[in-house]
C-alpha positions as CSV (number, residue, x, y, z in Angstrom):
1,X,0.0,0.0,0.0
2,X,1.3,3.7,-0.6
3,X,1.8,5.8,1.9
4,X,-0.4,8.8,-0.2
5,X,-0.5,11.1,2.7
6,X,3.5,11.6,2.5
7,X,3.0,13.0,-1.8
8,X,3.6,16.1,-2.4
9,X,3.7,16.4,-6.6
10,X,0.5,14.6,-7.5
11,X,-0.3,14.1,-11.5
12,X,-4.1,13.5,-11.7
13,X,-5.7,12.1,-14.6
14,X,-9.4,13.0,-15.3
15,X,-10.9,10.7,-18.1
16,X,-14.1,11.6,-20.6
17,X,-15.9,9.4,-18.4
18,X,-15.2,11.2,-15.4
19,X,-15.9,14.4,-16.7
20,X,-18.6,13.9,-19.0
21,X,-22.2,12.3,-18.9
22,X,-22.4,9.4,-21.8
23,X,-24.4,12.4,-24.0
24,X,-21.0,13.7,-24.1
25,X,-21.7,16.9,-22.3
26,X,-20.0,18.2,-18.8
27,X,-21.5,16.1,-15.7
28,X,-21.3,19.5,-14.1
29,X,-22.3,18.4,-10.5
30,X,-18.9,15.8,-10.2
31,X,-16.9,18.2,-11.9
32,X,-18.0,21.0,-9.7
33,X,-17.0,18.4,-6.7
34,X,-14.1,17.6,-8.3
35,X,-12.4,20.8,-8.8
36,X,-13.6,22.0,-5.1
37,X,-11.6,18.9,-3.8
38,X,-8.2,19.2,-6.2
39,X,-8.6,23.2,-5.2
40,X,-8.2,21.9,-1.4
41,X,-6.1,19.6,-2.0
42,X,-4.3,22.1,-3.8
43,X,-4.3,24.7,-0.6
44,X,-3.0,22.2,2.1
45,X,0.2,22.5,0.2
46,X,0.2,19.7,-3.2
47,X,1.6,20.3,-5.9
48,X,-0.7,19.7,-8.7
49,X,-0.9,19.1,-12.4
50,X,-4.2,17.4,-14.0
51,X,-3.8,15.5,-17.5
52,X,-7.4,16.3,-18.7
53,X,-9.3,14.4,-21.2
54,X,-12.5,15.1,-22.2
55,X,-11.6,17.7,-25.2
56,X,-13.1,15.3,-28.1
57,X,-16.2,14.2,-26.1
58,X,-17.2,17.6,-24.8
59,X,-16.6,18.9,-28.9
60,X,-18.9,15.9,-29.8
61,X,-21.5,17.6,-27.0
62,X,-21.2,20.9,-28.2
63,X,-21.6,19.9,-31.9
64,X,-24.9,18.0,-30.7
65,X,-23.3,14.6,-32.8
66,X,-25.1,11.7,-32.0
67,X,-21.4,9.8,-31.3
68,X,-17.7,10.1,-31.3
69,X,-16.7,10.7,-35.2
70,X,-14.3,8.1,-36.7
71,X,-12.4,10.2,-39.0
72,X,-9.2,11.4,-37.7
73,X,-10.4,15.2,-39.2
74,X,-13.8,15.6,-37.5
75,X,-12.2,14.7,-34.3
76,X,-9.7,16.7,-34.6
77,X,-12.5,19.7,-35.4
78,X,-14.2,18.4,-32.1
79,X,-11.0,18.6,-30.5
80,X,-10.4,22.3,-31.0
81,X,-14.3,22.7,-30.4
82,X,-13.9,21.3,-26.7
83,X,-10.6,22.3,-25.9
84,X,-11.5,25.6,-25.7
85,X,-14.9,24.5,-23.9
86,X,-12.8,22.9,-21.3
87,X,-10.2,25.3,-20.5
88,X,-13.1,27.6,-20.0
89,X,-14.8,26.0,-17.9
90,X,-11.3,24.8,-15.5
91,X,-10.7,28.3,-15.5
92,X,-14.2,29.7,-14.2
93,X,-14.4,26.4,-11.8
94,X,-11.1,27.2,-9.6
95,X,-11.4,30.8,-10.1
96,X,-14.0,30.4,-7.8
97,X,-11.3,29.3,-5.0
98,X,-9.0,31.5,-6.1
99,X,-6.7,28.9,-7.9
100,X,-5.2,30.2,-11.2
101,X,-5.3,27.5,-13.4
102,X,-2.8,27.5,-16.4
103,X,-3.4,25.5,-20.3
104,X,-0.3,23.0,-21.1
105,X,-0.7,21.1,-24.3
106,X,2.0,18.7,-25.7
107,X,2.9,16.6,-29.0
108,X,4.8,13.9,-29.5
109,X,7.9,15.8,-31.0
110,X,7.3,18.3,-27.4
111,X,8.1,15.3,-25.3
112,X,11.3,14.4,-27.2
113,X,14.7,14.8,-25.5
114,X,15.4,17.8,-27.5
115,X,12.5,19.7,-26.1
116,X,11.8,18.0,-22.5
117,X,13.8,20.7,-20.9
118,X,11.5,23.2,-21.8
119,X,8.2,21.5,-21.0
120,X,9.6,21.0,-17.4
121,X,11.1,24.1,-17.0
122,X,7.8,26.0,-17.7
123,X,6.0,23.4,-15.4
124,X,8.2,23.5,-12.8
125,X,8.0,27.9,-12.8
126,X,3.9,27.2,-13.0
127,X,4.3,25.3,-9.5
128,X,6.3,27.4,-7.7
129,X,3.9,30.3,-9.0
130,X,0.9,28.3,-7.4
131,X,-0.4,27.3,-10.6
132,X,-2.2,24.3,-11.3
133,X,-0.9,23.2,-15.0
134,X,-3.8,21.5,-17.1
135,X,-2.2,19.3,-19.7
136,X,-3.8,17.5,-22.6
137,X,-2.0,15.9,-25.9
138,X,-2.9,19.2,-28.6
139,X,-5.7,17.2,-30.7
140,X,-6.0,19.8,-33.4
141,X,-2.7,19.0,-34.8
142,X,-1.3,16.0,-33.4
143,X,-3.0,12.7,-34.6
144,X,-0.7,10.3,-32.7
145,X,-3.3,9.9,-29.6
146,X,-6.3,10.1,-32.1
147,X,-5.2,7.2,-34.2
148,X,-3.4,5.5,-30.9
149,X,0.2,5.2,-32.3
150,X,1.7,6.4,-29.4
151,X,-1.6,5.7,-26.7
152,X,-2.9,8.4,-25.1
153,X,-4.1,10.2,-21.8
154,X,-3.0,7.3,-19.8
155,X,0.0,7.0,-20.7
156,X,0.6,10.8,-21.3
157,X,0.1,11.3,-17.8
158,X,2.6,8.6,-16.7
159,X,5.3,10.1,-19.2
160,X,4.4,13.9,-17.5
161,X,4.6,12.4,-13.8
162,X,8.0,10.7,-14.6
163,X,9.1,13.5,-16.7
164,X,8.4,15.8,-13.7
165,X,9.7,13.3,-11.3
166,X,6.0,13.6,-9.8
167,X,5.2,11.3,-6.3
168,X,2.2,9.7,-7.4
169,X,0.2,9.5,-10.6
170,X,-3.8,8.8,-9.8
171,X,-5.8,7.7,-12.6
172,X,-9.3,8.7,-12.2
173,X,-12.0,5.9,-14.5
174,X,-15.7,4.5,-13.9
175,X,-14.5,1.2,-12.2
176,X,-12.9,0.5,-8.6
177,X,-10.1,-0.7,-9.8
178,X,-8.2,-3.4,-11.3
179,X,-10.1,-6.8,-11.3
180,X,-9.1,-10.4,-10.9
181,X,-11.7,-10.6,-14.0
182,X,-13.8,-8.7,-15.9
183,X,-16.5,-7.4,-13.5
184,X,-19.2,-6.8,-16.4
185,X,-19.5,-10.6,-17.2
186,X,-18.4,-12.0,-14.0
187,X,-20.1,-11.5,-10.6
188,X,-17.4,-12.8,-8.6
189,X,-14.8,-10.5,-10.1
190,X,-12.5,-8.5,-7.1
191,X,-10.8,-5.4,-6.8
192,X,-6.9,-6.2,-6.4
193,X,-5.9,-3.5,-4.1
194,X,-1.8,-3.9,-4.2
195,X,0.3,-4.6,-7.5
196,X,3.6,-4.6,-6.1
197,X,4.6,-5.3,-9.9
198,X,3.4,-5.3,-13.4
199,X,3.7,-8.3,-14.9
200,X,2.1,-10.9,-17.9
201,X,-0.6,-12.0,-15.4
202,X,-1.5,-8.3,-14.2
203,X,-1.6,-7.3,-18.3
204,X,-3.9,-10.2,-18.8
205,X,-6.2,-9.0,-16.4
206,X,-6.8,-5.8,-18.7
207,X,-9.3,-5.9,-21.0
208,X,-10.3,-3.1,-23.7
209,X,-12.1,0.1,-23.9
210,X,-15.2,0.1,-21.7
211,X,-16.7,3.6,-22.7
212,X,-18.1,5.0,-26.6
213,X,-16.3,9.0,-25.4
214,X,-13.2,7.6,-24.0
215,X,-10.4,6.1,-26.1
216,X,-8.8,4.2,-23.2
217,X,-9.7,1.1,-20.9
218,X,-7.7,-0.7,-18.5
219,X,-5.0,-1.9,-21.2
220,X,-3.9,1.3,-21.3
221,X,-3.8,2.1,-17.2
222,X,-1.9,-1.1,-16.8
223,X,0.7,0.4,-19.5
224,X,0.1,3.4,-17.5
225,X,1.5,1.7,-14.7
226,X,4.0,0.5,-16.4
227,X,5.7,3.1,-17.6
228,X,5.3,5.0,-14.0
229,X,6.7,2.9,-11.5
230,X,9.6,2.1,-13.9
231,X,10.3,5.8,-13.6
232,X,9.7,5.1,-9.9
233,X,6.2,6.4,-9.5
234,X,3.7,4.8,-7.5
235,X,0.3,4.9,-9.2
236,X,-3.4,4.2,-8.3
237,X,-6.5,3.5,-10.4
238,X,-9.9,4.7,-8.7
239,X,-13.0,4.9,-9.2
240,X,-13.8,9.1,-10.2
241,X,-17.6,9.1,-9.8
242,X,-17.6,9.9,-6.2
243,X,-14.9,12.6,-6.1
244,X,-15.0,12.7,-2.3
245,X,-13.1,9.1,-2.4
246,X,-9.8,11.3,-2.9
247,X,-10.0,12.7,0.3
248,X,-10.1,9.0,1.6
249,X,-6.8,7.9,-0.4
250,X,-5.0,11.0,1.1
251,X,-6.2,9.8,4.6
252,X,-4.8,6.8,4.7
253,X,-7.6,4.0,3.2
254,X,-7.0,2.0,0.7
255,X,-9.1,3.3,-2.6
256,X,-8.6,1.9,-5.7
257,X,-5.8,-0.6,-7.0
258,X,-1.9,0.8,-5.6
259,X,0.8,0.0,-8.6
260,X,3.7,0.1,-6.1
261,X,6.9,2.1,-7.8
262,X,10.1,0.0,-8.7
263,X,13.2,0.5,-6.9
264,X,16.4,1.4,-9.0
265,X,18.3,-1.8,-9.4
């Protein structure tokens, strides 16, 4: 189990099915109770950096389409659509606690060595300046997370919170966890609570996208995972419908699966 209360530098990732209702519009109420919360959480002293999703499915809301388009254009046309819905709405939301929220977004050829320094050179200037960086892959031009050739959210926000040498990574979904089996088709189907590492028979326990908004599922958490406690992360998966649960994790309980961060060898 990991010891949350100690974590400082805390990468949060919010997915489309956190933020959104299955219309594809803003589930205002959870993310009113969400931002209140990360604002707190933000006051007794974390540093925090949200990788938002949630940019497609809110431009498929807006544009009143009847589902998530399948051509990598109109997404991309949803993409700047919602983007700018988002960032609005961050940005009224923690105004509200007086929390100045700031708009990060990042390519492929952004998070190569060459340009790395930068990205965590502004980052580390918005923390120190009491900013909460919002961070999304840029959509409208970059169509590696679109047409998953390099993955996307998930694993964006475990590259950002090795990248930033962040304490803990917590991937907000709509499920408890990681299962022993696939809780839809199987009743007696578990929450594992501890992964002290990730290997074939943890992978095997992922199965594929669960949402029609969101482009990941717990394939891509468990690469996730992965990639962030190689870097020497620790991670947890939980369950983002009841937003109050992250007040629980930071108290001590044990919410959600706990991907336990690999010691250098």
């Amino acid at each position: 189990m990991i010891d949350v209360a100690q974590k400082k530098r805390i990468v949060l990732k919010l997915g489309t099915s956190t933020l959104t209702h299955k219309t594809g519009k803003l589930n205002i109420r959870r993310m009113t109770n969400l931002v209140r919360i990360l604002a707190d959480l933000h006051n007794a002293g974390r540093e925090m950096l949200i990788v938002s999703s949630g940019a497609v499915g809110m431009g498929v809301g807006k544009l009143n389409l009847t589902e998530c388009p399948k051509d990598t254009p109109s997404k991309q046309a949803a993409a700047a659509v919602g983007q700018c819905e988002l960032m609005h709405i961050y940005d009224d939301m923690f105004a509200k606690y007086n929390v100045t929220v700031a708009q990060i977004l990042l390519t492929k050829t952004t998070l190569s060595n060459d340009q790395l320094p930068h990205v965590q050179n502004t980052i580390r200037r918005l923390l120190e300046m009491g900013v909460i960086p919002i961070i999304n892959e840029n959509d409208t031009v970059a169509i590696d997370e679109l047409e998953l050739e390099i993955g996307e959210n998930d694993s964006l926000a475990a590259t950002v919170a090795a990248a930033m040498e962040a304490d803990l990574l917590i991937i907000l979904t709509d499920i408890n966890g990681l299962y022993s089996a696939d809780p839809r088709t199987n009743l007696d189907a578990e929450v594992i609570h501890v992964v002290e590492k990730v290997d074939e028979t943890i992978e095997q326990m992922a199965g594929g996208a669960w949402t029609s908004f969101g482009t990941g599922g717990m394939a891509t958490k468990i690469n996730a995972a992965k990639i962030a406690t190689a870097q020497g992360v620790d991670m947890v998966i939980m369950n983002g419908r009841d937003p109050e649960q992250l007040y629980a994790l930071f108290d001590g309980a044990l919410v959600g699966t706990h991907f336990l961060a690999q010691k250098p060898v």
